[in-house]
Backbone as CSV, one residue per row, in Angstrom:
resi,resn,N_x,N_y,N_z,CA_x,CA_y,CA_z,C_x,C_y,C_z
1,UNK,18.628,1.774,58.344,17.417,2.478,58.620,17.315,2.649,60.118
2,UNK,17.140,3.699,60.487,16.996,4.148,61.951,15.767,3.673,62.476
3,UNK,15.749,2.870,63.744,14.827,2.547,64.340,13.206,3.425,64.577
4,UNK,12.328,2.965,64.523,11.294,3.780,64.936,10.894,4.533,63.570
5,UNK,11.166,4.653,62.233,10.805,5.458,61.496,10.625,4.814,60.365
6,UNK,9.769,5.229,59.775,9.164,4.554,58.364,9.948,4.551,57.075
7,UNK,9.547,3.856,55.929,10.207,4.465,55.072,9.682,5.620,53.944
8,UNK,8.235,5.793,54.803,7.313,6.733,54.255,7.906,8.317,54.384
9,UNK,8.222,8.179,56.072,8.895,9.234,56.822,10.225,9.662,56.312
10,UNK,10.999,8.529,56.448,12.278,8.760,55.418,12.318,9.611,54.196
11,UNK,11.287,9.076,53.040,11.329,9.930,52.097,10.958,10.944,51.812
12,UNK,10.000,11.701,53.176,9.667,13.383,53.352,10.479,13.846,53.788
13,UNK,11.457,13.462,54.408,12.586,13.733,54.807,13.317,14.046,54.250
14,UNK,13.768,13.547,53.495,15.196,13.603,52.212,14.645,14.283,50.790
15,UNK,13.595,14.902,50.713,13.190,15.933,49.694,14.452,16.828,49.341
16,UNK,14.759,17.324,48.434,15.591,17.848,47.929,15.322,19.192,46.936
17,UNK,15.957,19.664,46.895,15.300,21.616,45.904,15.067,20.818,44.517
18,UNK,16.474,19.682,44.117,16.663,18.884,42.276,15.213,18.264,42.236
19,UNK,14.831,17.379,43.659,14.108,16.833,42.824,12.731,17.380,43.007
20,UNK,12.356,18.300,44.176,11.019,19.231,43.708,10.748,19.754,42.315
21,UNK,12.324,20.191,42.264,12.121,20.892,40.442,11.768,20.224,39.594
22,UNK,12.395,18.335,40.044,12.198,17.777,38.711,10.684,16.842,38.476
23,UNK,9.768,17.322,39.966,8.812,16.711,40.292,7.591,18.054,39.535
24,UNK,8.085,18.850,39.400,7.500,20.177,38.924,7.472,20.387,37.287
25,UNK,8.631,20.080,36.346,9.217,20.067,35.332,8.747,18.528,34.492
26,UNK,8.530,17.516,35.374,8.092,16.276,34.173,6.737,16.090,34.046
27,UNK,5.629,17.020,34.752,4.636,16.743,34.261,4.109,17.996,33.054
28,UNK,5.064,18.814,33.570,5.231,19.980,31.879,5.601,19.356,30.979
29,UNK,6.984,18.307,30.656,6.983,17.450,29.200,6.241,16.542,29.265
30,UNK,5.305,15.910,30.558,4.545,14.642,29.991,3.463,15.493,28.951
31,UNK,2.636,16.840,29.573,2.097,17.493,28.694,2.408,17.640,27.628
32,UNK,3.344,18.015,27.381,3.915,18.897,26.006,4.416,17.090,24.858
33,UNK,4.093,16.006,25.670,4.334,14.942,25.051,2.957,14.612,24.352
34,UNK,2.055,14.428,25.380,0.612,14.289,25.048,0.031,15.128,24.128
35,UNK,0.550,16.345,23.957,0.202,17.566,22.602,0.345,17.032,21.815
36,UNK,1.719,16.859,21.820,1.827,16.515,20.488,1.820,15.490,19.567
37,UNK,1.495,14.036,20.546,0.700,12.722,20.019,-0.511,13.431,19.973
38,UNK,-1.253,14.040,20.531,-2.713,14.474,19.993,-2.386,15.255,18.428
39,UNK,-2.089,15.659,18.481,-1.747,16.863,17.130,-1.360,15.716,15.829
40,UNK,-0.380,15.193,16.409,-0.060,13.893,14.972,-1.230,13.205,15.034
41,UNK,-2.064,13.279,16.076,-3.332,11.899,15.497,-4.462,12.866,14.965
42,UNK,-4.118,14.004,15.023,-5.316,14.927,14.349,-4.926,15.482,12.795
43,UNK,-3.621,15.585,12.630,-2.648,15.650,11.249,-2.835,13.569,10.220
44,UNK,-2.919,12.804,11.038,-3.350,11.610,10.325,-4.752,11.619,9.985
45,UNK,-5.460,12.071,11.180,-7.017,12.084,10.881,-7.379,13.162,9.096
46,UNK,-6.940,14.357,9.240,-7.102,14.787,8.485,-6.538,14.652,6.954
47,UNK,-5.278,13.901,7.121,-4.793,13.582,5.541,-5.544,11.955,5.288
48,UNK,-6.224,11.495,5.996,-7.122,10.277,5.767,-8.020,10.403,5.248
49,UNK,-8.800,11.717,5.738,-10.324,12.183,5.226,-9.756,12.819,4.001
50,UNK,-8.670,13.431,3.585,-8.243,14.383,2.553,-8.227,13.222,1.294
51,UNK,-7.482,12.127,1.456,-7.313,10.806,0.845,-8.540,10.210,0.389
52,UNK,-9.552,10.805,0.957,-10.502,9.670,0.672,-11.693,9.950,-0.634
53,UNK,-11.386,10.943,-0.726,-12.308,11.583,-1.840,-11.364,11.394,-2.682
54,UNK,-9.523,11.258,-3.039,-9.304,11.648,-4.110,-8.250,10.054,-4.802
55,UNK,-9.226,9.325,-4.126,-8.421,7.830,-4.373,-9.581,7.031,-5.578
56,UNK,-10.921,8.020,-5.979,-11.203,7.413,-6.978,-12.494,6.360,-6.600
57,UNK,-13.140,6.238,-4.901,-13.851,5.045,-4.858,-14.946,5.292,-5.267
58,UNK,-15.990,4.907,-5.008,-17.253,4.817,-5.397,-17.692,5.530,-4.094
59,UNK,-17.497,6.718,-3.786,-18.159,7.476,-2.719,-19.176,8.500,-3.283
60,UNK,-19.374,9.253,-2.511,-20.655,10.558,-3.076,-19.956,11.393,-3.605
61,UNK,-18.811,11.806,-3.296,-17.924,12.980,-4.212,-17.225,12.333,-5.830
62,UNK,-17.607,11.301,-5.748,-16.897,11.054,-7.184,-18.184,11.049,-7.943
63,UNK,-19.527,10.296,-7.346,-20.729,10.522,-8.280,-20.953,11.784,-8.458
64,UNK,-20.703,13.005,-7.489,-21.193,14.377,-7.895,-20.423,14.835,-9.012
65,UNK,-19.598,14.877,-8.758,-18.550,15.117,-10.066,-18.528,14.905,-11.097
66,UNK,-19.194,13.948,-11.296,-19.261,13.062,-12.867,-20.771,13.288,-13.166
67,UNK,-21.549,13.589,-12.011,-22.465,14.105,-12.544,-22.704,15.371,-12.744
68,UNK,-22.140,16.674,-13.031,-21.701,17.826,-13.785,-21.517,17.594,-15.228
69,UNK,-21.141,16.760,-15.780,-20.784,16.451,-17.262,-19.413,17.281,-17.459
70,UNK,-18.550,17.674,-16.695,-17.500,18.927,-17.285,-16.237,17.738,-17.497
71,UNK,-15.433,18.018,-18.660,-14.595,17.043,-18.810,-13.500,17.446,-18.104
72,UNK,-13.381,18.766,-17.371,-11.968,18.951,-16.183,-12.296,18.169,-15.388
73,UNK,-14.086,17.683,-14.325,-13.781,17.232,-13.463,-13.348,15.891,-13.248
74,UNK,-13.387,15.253,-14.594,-12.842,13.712,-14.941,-11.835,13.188,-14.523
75,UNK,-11.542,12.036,-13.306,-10.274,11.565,-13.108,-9.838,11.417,-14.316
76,UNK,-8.312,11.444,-14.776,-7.395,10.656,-15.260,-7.658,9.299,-15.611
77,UNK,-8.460,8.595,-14.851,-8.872,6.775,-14.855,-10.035,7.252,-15.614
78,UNK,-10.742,7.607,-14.903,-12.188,8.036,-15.953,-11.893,7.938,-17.563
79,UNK,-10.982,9.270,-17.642,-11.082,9.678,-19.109,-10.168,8.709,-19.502
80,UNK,-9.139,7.443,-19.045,-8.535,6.269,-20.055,-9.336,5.415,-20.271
81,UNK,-10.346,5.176,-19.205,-11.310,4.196,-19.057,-12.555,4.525,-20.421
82,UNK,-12.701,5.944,-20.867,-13.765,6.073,-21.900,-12.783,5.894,-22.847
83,UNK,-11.555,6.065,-22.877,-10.855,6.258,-24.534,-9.971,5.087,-24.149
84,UNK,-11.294,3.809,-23.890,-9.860,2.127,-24.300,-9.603,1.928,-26.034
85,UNK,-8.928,1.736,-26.159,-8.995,1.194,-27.868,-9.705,-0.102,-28.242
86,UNK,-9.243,-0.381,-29.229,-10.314,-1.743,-29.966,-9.926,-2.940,-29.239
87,UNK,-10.577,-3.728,-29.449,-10.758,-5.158,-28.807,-9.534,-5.876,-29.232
88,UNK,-9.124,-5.494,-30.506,-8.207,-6.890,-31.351,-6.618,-5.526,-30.448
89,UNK,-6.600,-4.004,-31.025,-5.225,-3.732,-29.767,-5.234,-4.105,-28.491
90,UNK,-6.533,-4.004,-28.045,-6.417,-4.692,-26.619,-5.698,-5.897,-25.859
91,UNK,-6.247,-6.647,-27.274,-5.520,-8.078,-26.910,-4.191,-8.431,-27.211
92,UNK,-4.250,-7.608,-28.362,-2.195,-7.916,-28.274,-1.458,-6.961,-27.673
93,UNK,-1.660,-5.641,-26.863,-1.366,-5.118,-25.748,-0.923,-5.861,-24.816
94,UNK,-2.304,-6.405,-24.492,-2.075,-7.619,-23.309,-1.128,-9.003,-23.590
95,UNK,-1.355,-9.615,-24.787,-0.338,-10.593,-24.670,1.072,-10.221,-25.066
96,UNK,1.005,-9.168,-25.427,2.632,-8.349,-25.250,3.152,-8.374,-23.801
97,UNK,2.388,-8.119,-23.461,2.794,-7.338,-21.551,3.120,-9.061,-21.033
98,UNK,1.974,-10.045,-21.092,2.292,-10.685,-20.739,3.499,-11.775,-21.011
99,UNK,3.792,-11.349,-22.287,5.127,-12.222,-22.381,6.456,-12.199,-22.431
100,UNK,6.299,-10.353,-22.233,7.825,-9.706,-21.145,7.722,-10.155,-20.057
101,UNK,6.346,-10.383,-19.231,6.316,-10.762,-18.061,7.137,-12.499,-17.757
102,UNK,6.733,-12.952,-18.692,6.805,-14.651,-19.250,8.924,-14.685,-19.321
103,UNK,9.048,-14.071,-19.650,10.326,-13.557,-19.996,11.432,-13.349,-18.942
104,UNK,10.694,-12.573,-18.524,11.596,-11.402,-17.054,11.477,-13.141,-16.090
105,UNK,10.568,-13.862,-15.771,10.589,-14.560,-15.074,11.430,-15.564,-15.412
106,UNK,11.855,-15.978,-16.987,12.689,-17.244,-17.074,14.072,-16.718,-16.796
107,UNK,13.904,-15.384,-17.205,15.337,-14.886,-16.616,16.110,-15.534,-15.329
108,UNK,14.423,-14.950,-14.480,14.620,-14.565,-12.562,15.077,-16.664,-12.824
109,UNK,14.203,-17.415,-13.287,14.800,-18.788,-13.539,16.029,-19.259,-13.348
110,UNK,16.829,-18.819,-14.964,17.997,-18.603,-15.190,18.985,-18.442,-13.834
111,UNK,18.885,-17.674,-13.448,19.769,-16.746,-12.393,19.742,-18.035,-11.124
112,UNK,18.441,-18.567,-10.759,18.487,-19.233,-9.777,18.804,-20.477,-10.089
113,UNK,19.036,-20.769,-10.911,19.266,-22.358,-11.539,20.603,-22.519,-10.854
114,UNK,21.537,-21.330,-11.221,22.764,-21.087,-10.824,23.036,-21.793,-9.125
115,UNK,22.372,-21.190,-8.800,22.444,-21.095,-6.737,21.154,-22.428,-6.394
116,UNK,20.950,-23.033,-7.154,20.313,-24.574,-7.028,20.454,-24.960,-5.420
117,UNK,21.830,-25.324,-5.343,22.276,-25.899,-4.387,22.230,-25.511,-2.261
118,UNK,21.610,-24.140,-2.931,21.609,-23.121,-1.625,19.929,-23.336,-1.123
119,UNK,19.800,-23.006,0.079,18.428,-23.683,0.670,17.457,-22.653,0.715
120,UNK,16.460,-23.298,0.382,15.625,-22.450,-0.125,15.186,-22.111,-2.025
121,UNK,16.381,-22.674,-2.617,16.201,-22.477,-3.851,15.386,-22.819,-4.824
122,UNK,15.335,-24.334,-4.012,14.259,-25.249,-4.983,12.368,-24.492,-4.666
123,UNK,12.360,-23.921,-3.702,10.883,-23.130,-3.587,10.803,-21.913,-4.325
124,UNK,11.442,-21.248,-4.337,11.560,-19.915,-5.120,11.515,-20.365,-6.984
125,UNK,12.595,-21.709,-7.342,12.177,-21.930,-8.207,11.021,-22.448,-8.792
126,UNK,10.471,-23.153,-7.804,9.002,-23.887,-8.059,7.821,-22.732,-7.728
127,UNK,8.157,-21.466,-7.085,7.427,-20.013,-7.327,7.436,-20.039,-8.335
128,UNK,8.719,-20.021,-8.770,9.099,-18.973,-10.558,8.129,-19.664,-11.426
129,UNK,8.502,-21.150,-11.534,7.468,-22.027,-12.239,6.271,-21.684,-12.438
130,UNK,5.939,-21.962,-11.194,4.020,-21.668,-10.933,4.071,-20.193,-11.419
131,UNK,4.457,-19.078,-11.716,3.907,-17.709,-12.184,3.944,-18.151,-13.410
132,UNK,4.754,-18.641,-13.805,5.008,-18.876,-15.378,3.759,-19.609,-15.988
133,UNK,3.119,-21.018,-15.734,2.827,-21.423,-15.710,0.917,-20.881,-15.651
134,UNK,0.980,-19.827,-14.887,-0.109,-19.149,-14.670,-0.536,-18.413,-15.409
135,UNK,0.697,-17.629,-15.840,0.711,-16.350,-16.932,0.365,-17.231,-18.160
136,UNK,0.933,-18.689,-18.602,0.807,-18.797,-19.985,-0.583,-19.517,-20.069
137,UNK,-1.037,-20.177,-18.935,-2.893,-20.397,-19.056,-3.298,-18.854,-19.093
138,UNK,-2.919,-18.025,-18.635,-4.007,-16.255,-18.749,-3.420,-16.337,-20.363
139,UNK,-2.843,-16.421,-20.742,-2.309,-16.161,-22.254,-3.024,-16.725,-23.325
140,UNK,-3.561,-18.057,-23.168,-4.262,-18.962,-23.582,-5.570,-18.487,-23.257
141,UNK,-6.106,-18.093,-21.998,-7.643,-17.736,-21.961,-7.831,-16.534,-22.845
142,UNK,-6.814,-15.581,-23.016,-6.993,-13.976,-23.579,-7.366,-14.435,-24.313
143,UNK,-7.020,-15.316,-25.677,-7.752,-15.601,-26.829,-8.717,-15.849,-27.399
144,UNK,-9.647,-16.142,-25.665,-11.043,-16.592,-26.267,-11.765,-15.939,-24.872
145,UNK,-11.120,-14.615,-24.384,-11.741,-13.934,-23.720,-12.890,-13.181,-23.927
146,UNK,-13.851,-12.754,-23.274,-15.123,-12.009,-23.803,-14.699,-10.656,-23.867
147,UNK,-15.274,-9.620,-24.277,-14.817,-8.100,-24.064,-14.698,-7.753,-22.867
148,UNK,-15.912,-8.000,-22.082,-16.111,-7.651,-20.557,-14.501,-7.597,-19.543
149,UNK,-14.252,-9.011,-20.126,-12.683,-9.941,-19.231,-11.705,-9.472,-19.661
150,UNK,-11.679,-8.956,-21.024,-10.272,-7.847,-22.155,-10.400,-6.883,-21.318
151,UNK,-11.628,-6.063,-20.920,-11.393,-4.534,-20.576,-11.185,-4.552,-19.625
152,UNK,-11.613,-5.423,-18.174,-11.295,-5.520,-16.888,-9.522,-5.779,-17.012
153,UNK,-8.986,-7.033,-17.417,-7.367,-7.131,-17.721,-6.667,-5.628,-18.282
154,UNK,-7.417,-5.552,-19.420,-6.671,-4.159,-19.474,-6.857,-2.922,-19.047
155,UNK,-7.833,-2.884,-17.999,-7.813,-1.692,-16.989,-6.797,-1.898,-15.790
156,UNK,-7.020,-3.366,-15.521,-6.300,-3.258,-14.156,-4.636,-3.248,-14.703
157,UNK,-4.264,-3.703,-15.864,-2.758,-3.475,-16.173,-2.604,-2.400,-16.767
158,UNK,-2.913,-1.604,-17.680,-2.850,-0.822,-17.943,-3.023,0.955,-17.363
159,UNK,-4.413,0.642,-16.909,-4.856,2.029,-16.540,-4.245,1.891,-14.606
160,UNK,-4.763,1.042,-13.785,-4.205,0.922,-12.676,-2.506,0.467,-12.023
161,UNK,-2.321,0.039,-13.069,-0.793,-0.479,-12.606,-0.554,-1.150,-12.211
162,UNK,-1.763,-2.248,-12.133,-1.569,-3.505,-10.982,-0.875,-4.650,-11.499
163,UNK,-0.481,-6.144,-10.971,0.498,-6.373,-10.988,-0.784,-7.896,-11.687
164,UNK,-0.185,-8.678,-12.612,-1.347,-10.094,-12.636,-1.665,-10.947,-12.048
């Protein structure tokens, strides 16, 4: 560094045509960066609000709807939810489901009994257990379940897809 001169001075000095251009040119893509994170957060905003009327909650667009009486405007859940069947299919629906479920798991058992010895095994099997174990007390309560507790179980397995 040459005596007497800054390094402030230095770098007005050594300006260059590349990097004016490129001092000119990156705040055009910081823009054109910032667009278009604005634009994706306005494309999320809008498939959120789009989502939200047609997921079924208990908002004002599902009471208006149902209050029309027209059977097009009926979710899908709606109209399984009015046409459940009888109490006694209900229940062996359900303890059907649940004892493929009962099943599939002594399998997942089976399989790990094998690999015992590998770490981690003995928890996954004492998982497997405890579902099992869970499922066959729900199996045991179905039998002396009220209707209320049948139709909730067999909405959420049946009509929702959810998991027990």
């Amino acid at each position: 560094m040459p005596s007497g001169s800054s390094p402030d001075k230095q770098a007005e000095t050594n300006d260059s045509p590349e990097t004016a251009h490129l001092v000119v040119t990156q705040p055009e893509k910081f823009q054109g960066l910032l667009d278009t994170i604005s634009l994706m957060d306005k494309v999320s905003e809008r498939m959120g609000e789009d989502r939200s009327g047609d997921m079924g909650s208990s908002g004002s667009g599902a009471v208006g709807s149902s209050s029309q009486g027209d059977d097009n405007t009926q979710s899908a859940r709606a109209q399984a939810i009015a046409n459940l069947p009888e109490l006694a299919v209900m229940r062996s629906d359900l303890s059907s489901y649940i004892q493929k479920e009962i099943k599939v798991l002594r399998k997942q058992v089976r399989r790990k009994a094998y690999r015992a010895s590998k770490p981690g095994s003995a928890h996954q099997l004492n998982e497997l257990y405890g579902k099992i174990r869970r499922l066959n007390s729900l199996l045991s309560e179905l039998m002396e379940a009220s209707v209320d507790v049948l139709k909730r179980i067999f909405i959420r397995v049946f009509i929702d897809r959810q998991s027990l």
